[in-house]
Every structure is written in structure tokens, then in C-alpha cells.
ZASEBA-841704 format. One line per field, with one value per residue (C-alpha): x, y, z; residue number from 1; residue in three letters. Coordinates in nm, 3 decimals, padded with zeros to 5 digits. Layout:
% residues N
xx: c(X,...) .
yy: c(Y,...) .
zz: c(Z,...) .
i: c(NUM,...) .
aa: c(ALA,...) .
END
This chain:
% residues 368
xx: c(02.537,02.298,01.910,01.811,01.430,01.245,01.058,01.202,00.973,00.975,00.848,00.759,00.651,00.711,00.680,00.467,00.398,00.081,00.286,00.588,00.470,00.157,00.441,00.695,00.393,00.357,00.735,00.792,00.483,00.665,01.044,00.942,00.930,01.105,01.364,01.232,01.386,01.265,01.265,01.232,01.398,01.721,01.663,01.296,01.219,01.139,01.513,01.615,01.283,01.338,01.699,01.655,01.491,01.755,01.615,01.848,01.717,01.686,01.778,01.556,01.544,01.196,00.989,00.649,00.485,00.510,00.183,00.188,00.377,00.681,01.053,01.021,00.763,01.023,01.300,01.087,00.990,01.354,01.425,01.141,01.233,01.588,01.427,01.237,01.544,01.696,01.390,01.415,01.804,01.684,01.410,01.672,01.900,01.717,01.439,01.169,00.811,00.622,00.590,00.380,00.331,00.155,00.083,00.229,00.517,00.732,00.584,00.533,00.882,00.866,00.536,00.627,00.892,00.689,00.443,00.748,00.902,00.605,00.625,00.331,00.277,00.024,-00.118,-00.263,-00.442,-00.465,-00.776,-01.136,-01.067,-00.747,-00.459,-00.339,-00.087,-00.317,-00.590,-00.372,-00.170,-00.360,-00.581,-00.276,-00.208,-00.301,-00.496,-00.571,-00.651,-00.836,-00.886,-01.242,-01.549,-01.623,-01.273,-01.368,-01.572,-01.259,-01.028,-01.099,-00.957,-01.197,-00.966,-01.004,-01.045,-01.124,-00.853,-00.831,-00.467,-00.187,-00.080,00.184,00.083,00.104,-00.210,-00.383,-00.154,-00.052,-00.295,-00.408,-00.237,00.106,00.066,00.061,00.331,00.533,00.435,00.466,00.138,-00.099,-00.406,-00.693,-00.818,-00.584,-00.617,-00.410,-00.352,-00.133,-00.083,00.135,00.511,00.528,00.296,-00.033,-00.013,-00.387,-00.420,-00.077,-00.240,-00.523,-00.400,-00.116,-00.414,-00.550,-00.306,-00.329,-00.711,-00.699,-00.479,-00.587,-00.905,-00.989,-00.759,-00.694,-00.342,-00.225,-00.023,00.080,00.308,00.363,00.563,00.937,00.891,00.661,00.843,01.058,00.776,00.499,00.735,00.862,00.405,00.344,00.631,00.442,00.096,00.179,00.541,00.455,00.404,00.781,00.682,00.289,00.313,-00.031,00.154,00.399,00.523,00.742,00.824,00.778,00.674,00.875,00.659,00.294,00.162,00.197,00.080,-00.251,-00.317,-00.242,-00.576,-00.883,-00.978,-00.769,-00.762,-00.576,-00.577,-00.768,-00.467,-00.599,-00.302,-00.308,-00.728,-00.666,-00.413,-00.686,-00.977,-00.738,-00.688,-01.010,-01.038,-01.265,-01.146,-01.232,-01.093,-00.990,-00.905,-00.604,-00.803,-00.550,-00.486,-00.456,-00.804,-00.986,-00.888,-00.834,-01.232,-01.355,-01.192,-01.311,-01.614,-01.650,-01.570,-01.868,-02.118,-02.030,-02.059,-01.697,-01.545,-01.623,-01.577,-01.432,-01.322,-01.006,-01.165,-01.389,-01.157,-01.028,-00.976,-01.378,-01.453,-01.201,-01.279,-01.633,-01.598,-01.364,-01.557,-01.872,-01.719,-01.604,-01.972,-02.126,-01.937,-02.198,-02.103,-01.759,-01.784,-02.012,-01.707,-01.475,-01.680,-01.772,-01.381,-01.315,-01.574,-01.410,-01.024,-00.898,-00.610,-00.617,-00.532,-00.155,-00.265,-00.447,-00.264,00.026,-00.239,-00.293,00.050,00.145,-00.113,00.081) .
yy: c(-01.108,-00.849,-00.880,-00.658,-00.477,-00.260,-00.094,00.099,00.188,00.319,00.195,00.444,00.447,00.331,00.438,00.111,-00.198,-00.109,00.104,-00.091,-00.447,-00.354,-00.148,-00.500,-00.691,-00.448,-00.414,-00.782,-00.826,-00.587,-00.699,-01.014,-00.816,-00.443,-00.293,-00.153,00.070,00.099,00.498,00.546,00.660,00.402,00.500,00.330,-00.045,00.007,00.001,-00.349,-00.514,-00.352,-00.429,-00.806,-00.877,-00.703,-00.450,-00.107,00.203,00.531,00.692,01.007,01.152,01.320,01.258,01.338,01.687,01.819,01.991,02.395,02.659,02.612,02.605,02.182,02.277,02.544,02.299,01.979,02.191,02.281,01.908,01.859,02.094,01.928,01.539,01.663,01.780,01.456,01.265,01.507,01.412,01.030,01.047,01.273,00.995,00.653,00.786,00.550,00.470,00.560,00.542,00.364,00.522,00.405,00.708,00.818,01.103,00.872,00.895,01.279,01.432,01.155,01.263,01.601,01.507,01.398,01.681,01.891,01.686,01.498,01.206,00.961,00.823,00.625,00.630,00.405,00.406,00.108,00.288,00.337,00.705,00.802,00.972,01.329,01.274,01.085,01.292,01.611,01.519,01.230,01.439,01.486,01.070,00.885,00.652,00.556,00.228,00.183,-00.075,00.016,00.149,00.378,00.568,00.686,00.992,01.133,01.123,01.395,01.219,01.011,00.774,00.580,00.209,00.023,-00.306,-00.437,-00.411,-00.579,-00.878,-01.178,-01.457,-01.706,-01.563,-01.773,-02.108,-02.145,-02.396,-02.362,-02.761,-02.674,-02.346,-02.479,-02.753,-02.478,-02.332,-02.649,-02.676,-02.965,-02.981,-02.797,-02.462,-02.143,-01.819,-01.541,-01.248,-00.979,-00.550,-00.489,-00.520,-00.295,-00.423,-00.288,-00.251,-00.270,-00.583,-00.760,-00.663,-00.866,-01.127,-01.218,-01.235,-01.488,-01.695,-01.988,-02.001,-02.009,-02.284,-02.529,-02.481,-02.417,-02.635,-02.337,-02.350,-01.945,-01.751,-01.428,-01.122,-00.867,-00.643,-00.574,-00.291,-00.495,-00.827,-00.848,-00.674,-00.922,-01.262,-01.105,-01.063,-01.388,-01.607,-01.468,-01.582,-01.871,-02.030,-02.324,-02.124,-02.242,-02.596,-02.570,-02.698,-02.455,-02.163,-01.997,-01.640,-01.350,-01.028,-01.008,-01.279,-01.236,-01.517,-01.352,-01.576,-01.921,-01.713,-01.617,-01.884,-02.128,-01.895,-01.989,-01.674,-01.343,-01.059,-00.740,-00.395,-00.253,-00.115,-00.187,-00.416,-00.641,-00.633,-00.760,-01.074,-01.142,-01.118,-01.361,-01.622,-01.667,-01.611,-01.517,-01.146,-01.001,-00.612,-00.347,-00.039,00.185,00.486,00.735,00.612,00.928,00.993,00.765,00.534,00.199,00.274,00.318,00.023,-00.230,-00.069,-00.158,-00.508,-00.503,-00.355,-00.645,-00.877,-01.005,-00.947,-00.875,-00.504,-00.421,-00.035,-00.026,00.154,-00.154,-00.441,-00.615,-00.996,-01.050,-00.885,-01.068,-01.354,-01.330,-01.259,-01.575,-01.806,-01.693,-01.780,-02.149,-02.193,-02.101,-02.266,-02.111,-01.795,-01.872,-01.989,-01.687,-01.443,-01.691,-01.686,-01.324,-01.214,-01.499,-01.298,-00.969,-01.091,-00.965,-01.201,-01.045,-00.639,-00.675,-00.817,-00.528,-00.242,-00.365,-00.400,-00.056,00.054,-00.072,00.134,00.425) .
zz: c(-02.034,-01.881,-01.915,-02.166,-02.054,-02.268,-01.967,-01.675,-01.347,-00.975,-00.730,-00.418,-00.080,00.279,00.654,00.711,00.604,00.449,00.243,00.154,00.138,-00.157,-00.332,-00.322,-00.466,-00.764,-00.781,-00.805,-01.113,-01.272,-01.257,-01.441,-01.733,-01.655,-01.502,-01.107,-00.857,-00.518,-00.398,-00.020,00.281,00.384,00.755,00.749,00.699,00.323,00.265,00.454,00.268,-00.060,-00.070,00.042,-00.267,-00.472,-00.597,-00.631,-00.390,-00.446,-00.126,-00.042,00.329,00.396,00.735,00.843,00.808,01.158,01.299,01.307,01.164,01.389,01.316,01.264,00.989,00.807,00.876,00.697,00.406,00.322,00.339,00.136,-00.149,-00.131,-00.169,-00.445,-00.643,-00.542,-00.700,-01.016,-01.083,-01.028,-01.279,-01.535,-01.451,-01.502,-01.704,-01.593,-01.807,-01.493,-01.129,-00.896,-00.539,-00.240,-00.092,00.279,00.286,00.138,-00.147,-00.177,-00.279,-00.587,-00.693,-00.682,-00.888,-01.170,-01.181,-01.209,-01.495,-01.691,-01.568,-01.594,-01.237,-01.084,-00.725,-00.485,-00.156,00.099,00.348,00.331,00.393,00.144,00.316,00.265,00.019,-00.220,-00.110,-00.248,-00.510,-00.721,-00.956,-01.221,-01.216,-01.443,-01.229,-00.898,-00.732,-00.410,-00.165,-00.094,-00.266,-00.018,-00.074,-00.467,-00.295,-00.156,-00.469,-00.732,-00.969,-01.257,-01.335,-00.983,-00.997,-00.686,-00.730,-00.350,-00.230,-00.404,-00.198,-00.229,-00.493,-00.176,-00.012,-00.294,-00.311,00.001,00.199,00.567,00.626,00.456,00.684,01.011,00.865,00.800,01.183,01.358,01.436,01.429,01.245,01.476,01.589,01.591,01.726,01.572,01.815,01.700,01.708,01.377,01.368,01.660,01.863,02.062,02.427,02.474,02.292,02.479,02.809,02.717,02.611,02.860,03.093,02.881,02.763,02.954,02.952,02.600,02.550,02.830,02.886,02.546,02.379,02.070,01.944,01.974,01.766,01.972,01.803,02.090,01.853,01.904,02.197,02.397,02.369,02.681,02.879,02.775,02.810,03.175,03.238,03.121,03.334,03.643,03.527,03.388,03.467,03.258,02.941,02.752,02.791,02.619,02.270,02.181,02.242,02.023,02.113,01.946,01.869,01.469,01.245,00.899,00.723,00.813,00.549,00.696,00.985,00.879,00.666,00.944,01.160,01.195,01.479,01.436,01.651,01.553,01.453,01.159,00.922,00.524,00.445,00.764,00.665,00.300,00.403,00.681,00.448,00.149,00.430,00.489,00.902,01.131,01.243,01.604,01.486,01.743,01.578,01.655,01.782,01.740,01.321,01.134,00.964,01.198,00.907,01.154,01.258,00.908,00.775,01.081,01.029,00.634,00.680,00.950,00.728,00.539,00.823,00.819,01.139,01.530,01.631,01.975,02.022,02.201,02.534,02.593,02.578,02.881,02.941,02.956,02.628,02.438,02.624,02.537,02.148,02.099,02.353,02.107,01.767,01.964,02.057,01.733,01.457,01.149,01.270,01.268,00.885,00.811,00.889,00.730,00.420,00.382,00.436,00.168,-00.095,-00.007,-00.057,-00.433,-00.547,-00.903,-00.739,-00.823,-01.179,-01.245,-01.103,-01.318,-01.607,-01.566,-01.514,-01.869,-02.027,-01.892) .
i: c(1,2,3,4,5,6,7,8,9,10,11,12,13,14,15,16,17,18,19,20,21,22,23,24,25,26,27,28,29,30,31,32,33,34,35,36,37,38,39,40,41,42,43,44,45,46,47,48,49,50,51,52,53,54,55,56,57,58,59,60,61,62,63,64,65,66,67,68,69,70,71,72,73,74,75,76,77,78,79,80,81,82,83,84,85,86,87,88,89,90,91,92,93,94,95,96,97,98,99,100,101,102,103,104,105,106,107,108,109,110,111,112,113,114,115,116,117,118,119,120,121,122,123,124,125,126,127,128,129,130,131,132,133,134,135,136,137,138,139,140,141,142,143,144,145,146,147,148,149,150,151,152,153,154,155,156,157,158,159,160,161,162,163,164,165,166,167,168,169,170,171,172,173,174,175,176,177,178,179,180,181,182,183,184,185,186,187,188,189,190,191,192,193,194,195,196,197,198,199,200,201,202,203,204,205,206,207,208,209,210,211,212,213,214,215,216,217,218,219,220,221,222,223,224,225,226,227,228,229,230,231,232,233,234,235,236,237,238,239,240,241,242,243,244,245,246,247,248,249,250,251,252,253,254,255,256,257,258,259,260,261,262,263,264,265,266,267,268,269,270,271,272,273,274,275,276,277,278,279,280,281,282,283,284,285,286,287,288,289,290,291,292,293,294,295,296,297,298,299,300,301,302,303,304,305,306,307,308,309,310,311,312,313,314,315,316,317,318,319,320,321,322,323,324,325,326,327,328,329,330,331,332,333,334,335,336,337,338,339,340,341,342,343,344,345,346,347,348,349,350,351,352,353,354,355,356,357,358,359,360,361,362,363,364,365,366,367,368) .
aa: c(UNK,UNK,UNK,UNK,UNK,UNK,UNK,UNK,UNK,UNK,UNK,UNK,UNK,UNK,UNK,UNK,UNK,UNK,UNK,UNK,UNK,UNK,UNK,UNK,UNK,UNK,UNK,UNK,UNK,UNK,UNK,UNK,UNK,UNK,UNK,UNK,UNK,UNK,UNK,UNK,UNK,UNK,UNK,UNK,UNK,UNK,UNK,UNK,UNK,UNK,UNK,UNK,UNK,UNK,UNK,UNK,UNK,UNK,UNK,UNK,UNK,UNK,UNK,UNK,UNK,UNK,UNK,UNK,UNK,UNK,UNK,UNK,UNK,UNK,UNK,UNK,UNK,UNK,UNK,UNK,UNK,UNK,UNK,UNK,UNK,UNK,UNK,UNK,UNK,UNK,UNK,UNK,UNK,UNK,UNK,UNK,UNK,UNK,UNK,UNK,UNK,UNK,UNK,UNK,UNK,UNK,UNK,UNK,UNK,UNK,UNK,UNK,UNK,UNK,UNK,UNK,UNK,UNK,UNK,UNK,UNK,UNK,UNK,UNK,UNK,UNK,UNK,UNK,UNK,UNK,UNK,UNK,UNK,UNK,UNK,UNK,UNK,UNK,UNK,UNK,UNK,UNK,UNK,UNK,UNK,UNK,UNK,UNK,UNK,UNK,UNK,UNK,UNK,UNK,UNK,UNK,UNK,UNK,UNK,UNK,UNK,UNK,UNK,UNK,UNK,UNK,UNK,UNK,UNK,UNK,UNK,UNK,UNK,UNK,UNK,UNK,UNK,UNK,UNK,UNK,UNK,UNK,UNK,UNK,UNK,UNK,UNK,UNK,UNK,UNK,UNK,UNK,UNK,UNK,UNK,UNK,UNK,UNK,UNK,UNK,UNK,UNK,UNK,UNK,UNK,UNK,UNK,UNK,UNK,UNK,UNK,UNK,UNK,UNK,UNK,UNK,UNK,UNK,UNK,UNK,UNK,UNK,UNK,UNK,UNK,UNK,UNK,UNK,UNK,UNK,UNK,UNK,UNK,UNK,UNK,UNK,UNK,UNK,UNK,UNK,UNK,UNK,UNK,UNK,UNK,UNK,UNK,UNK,UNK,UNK,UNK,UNK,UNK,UNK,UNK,UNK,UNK,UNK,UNK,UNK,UNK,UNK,UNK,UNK,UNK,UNK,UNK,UNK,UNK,UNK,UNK,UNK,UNK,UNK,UNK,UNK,UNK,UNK,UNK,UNK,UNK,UNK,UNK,UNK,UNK,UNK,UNK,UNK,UNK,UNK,UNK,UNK,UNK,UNK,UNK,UNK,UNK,UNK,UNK,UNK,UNK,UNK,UNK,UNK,UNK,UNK,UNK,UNK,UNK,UNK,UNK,UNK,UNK,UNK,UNK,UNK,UNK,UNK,UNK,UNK,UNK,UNK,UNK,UNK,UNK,UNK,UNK,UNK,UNK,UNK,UNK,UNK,UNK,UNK,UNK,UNK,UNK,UNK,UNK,UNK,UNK,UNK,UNK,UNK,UNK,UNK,UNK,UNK,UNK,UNK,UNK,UNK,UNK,UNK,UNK,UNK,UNK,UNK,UNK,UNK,UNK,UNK,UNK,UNK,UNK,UNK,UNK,UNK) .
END
């Protein structure tokens, strides 16, 4: 017999992983009890995640807004009109309670969509400075969650609620032991060093330099995602510096990790980028983060959010123009030396983490 639920919701928004993965957490609060459909673009990674977990997808093709009034620009606007009609006849067809979007262009003909129709919808943004879709079209939801504070001044909207992101109910069971068990690590110091999904070529430069140093001479077990671009390039770099790198038992090495959680939990050092989501499963695993912002993140957003979580004293800030091998060197060789400082970052990224954001987004969504 088929389950019987007496709520129906979308679920919208992709591009990224700081898109997609706080829309999956909502999503999967909210198929305990309702129906959920995942609305996104099949050619992006939204679809292979969304679809893994079984939920059905609404299939709209819409792209970035291309700078300057140029045929691209005429072009994308027809498509948008045409994804927008698409996400009308979905809405007519599965009349849904609501909608929750996470912002991005993903997000935007669906939106549209329920202007147009009347359509309660609520919004969310991962950044300390909102992007241009919630920015734009948030002051008709209903509400709007936040990952920072600092964001509220951008959203004209009074019904914004800073939450923290929504992120998987493991960030808050899973412990740092049963991580590295689950790694294949043993028990001691571990340095995270990763760039996002598709890597960062400043950061893998970096590192490869330092790989061996770092696990001999410093005896840290290391945890190194060079993204799926750079992987061939990096392992190819590496060989030549250090032959002996497939035999060391501290080292472990790949493109994409698809369990980040036994990842991060496993860390006691990170270094990465500064995009919101990869901040908020840093801050609920409790590591020490060394944070080199993208610098070319639309908004400046990477620099405004490594910059937050200094203001609170909760990470190391490096811009990406001054690292090289001695910088990076320097800034993990200084958390080694000074454990208290090491637990001061550990704790303060602890007191920012917000394990109940999915609880209350999905609070909120109800109310709708």
C-alpha cells in the first residue's frame, strides 16, 4: 500500500554543494513526515545527489546570468521565461504546501514561479553577505533563514531568522574515534587539507610541497582532497617529491571524499576554503581551521565569511596571494607548538556550530 502524507513540499536549489547539500538536510526532516520533490537542473550534481536518496526531480534547465547586455544575456532570459513556465505547470501539477529554496540561479525560475502563482515559499542563505537571488527576490517569502548575523542587514525582508545552516544529523553523533575507524586512521593528530569538490590549485601547490614534511617529520596523519581536475596533476607532483608517498600509512590522498563527515570529524587541523557550508561542518566538528578564501567568490563572500569566524577568534586567516609552503608551514607548525591555542579554535568553532538549524527551518516551514 502507498504512504499516505498529508503535506506536499519542494525542495530547490543547486549549482554547489553549499546549495544542494543544506537543501538535502531540510528535504530529508521533512520526508519523515511529507511528501518532497527535489527541483533542479539534471545536468548539475543536484540531480545524481538528489536522486540517490530517492527522491523524484523536477527537471528545470536554467544557468548562470551572463554579464552584459549581449546576445548570451537575451538567449538566458528566454530560457529563463521558459523554466519558469516549467516550474508553474509543476506547482499546477503537484500542488505543494510550500517551497524551500537555497538561493543560487537554481533556485530563481521556482521562486518566480510562486510569486506568479501564490505560493508560500521560504528562502535561505548560506553567506555572511546574501547572494543576488535571495538578495532580490526574498521580500515576498514568508521567511528567511541565515547563516550569519551579519547577513540580516542585506535582506529587506522582517521575517529573517538567523538558524546556522542545515547540516546532516551525523555532524552531532558521529564521534572523532568511530571517525578515523571509519578512515583507517589511528588514534592521533590529523590534518585536513582540502579546496571543495573541485579542488584549489593554490592550496594543492602548497601542499604537495609539504607533504612529506608533514607526515615524517611531524608525525600528523593527513587527509588531502585535490579535487577531481587536479587529481592526476597533484599525484604525478607528488611521485617526484616524494616516491615513497603510496607506502606512508599517514597519508591518504584523493580526488573527492563522498563521506566528508568521517572526514572532518576524524580533523583535528583543517585547511580549506571559506564557502558557508564547508565553514558550518568545520565549525560542528569541532577543528582547528587555517581558512584561505577563494578571492574571486562572487560577493567577496569566501573573505567575509573567513573573516566572521576570525572576529570570533575561530580560525587562522591566510589570503590566497600570501600562501606558499612557509606560510602554511608556519600556521600548522604554530597550532602543533601551542596546544591552548589549538583548543581555543577548537572550542570557539564548537560554540558557533548550530545542530538544531534543520530543526528549525523545518519548524518554520510548517507554519507556512
Amino acid at each position: 500500500m502507498s504512504e499516505v502524507y498529508n503535506s506536499t513540499y519542494f525542495v530547490t536549489g543547486g549549482g554547489t554543494g553549499g546549495h544542494i547539500y543544506p537543501a538535502l538536510a531540510v528535504a530529508d526532516s521533512l520526508a519523515e513526515t511529507s511528501k518532497v520533490y527535489y527541483v533542479g537542473n539534471k545536468r548539475n550534481m543536484e540531480f545524481e545527489l538528489a536522486s540517490k536518496k530517492g527522491y523524484k526531480f523536477l527537471h528545470v534547465s536554467v544557468s548562470g546570468m551572463p554579464r552584459g547586455l549581449n546576445p548570451k544575456f537575451f538567449v538566458w532570459g528566454i530560457k529563463l521565461v521558459k523554466a519558469i513556465l516549467r516550474s508553474i505547470r509543476y506547482i499546477k501539477k503537484y500542488k505543494p504546501d510550500a517551497v524551500f529554496a537555497t538561493g543560487g540561479y537554481v533556485s530563481a525560475p521556482m521562486i518566480f514561479a510562486c510569486i506568479i502563482t501564490k505560493t508560500p515559499y521560504m528562502m535561505h542563505d548560506c553567506d555572511a553577505m546574501p547572494g543576488l537571488v535571495t538578495r532580490k527576490l526574498c521580500k515576498r517569502a514568508k521567511y528567511v533563514s541565515l547563516a550569519f548575523e551579519k547577513a540580516k542587514k542585506y535582506i529587506p525582508n522582517k521575517h529573517a531568522v538567523v538558524t546556522g545552516n542545515p547540516i546532516r544529523e551525523e555532524f552531532a553523533t558521529l564521534s572523532k574515534t568511530a571517525a578515523r575507524a571509519n578512515m583507517g586512521l589511528n588514534n592521533k593528530l590529523t590534518l585536513c587539507i582540502m579546496g571543495g569538490s573541485q579542488g584549489a590549485k593554490s592550496i594543492n601547490n602548497t601542499t604537495i610541497e609539504l607533504l612529506k614534511e608533514f607526515s615524517q617529520e611531524l608525525n600528523l596523519q593527513v587527509i588531502f582532497q585535490t579535487g577531481k581536475k587536479n587529481y592526476e596533476d597533484v599525484i604525478e607532483r607528488v611521485r617526484q617529491i616524494y616516491p615513497a608517498f603510496e607506502q606512508d600509512k599517514n597519508l591518504i590522498i584523493k580526488p573527492y571524499f563522498m563521506d566528508m563527515i568521517s572526514v572532518l570529524k576524524s580533523s583535528d587541523i583543517v585547511v580549506s576554503r571559506a564557502g558557508s557550508l564547508s565553514l558550518s561542518e568545520i565549525c560542528a566538528s569541532e577543528t582547528a581551521p587555517i581558512l584561505i578564501p577563494f578571492p574571486y567568490a562572487a560577493a567577496n563572500h569566501q573573505r567575509i565569511n573567513a573573516k566572521y569566524l576570525l572576529e570570533m577568534g575561530a580560525c587562522i586567516y591566510i589570503e590566497d596571494k600570501e600562501l606558499d609552503p612557509n606560510r602554511l608551514r608556519e600556521a600548522v607548525v604554530e597550532l602543533l607548538e601551542n596546544p591552548i591555542k589549538m583548543n581555543y579554535l577548537k572550542q570557539n568553532t564548537s560554540h558557533l556550530a548550530k545542530f538544531d538549524a534543520t530543526e528549525r527551518i523545518v519548524e518554520l516551514l510548517k507554519n507556512l
